[in-house]
N, C-alpha and C positions, 0 to 999 in steps of 0.2 A: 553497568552495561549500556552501553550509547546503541541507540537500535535505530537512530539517523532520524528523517523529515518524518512526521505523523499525518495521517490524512482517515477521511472512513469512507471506504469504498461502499456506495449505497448499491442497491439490486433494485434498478426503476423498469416500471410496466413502460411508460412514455416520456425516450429520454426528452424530447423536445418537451414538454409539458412541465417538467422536471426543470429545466434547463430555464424555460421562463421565470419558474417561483422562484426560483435561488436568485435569478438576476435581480429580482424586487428585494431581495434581503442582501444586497447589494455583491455580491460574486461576480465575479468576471471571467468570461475565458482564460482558458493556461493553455489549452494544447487539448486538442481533438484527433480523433481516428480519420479523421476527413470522411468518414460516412458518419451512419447515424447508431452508435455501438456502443463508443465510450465517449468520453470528455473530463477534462480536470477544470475544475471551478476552485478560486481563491478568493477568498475576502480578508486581506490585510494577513496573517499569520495564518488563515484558518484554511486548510484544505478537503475537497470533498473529489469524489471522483462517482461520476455516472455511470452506472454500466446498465445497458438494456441486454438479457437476454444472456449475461457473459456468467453471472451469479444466480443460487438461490436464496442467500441470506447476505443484511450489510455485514462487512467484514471491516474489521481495525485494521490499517495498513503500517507499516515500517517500512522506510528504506532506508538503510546502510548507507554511505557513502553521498547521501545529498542534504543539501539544505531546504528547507521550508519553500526554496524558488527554482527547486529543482536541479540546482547549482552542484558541480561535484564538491566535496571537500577536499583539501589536502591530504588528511587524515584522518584515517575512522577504520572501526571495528567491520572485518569482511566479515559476511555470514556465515560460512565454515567455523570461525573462531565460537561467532556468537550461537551456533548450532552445539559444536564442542560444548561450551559451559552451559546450556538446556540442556543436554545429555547428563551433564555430571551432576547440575540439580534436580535427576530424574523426573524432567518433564520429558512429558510424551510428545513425540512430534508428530502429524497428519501427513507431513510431507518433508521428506528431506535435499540438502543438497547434495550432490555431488564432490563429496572432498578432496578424489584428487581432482577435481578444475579448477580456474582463476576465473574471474570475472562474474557477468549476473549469474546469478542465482538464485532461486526461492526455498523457502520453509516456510511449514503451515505447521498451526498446535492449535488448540481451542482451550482459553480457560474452563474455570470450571462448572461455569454453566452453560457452557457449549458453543460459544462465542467465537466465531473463527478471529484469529489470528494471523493473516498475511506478514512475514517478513521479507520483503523483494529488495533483492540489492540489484541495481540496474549498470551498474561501472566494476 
């Protein structure tokens, strides 16, 4: 099952504060909310994304449909399909997509110790 680019959405008190330490453990901007709400930080393969205020707990991200640089791919599993085959290995899902739409869409599940699971397809 390809569940696309991996990243861990953190749940930060002070994104600027936040935003500092990671820069010293060498991360750099990707793309910002242009206020102060989210931010996505890369360091070489590794993605993180900030949210102040948007979360209550960090949450594991998937996205469908891109690479590690946020890049579309040509080809990849849409989340409908990859929601379909969670269903049929009766996982539970928190949040579903909508099946008949095309395009973004989200799914939420929590392992089993309660650990959100973000799947966001953005293309």
């Amino acid at each position: 099952m390809q569940l696309g680019a991996f990243s861990i959405s953190l749940a930060v008190k002070d994104i600027q504060a936040s935003r500092a330490f990671y820069e010293k453990l060498g991360f750099r901007s990707m793309g910002d909310s242009g206020a102060d709400d989210w931010m996505i930080l890369k360091n070489g393969d590794h993605v993180i994304g900030l949210f102040q205020g948007m979360f209550d707990r960090n949450i594991l991200t998937f996205n469908p449909g891109w690479d590690q640089n946020a890049q579309p791919l040509a080809a990849f599993t849409d989340i409908r399909e990859l929601q379909q085959r969670l269903k049929a290995e009766s996982v539970e899902l928190a949040m579903e997509a909508d099946e008949s739409t095309t395009g973004p869409a989200s799914i939420m599940l929590h392992d089993p110790d309660g650990n959100p699971i973000l799947i966001d397809q953005h293309v």
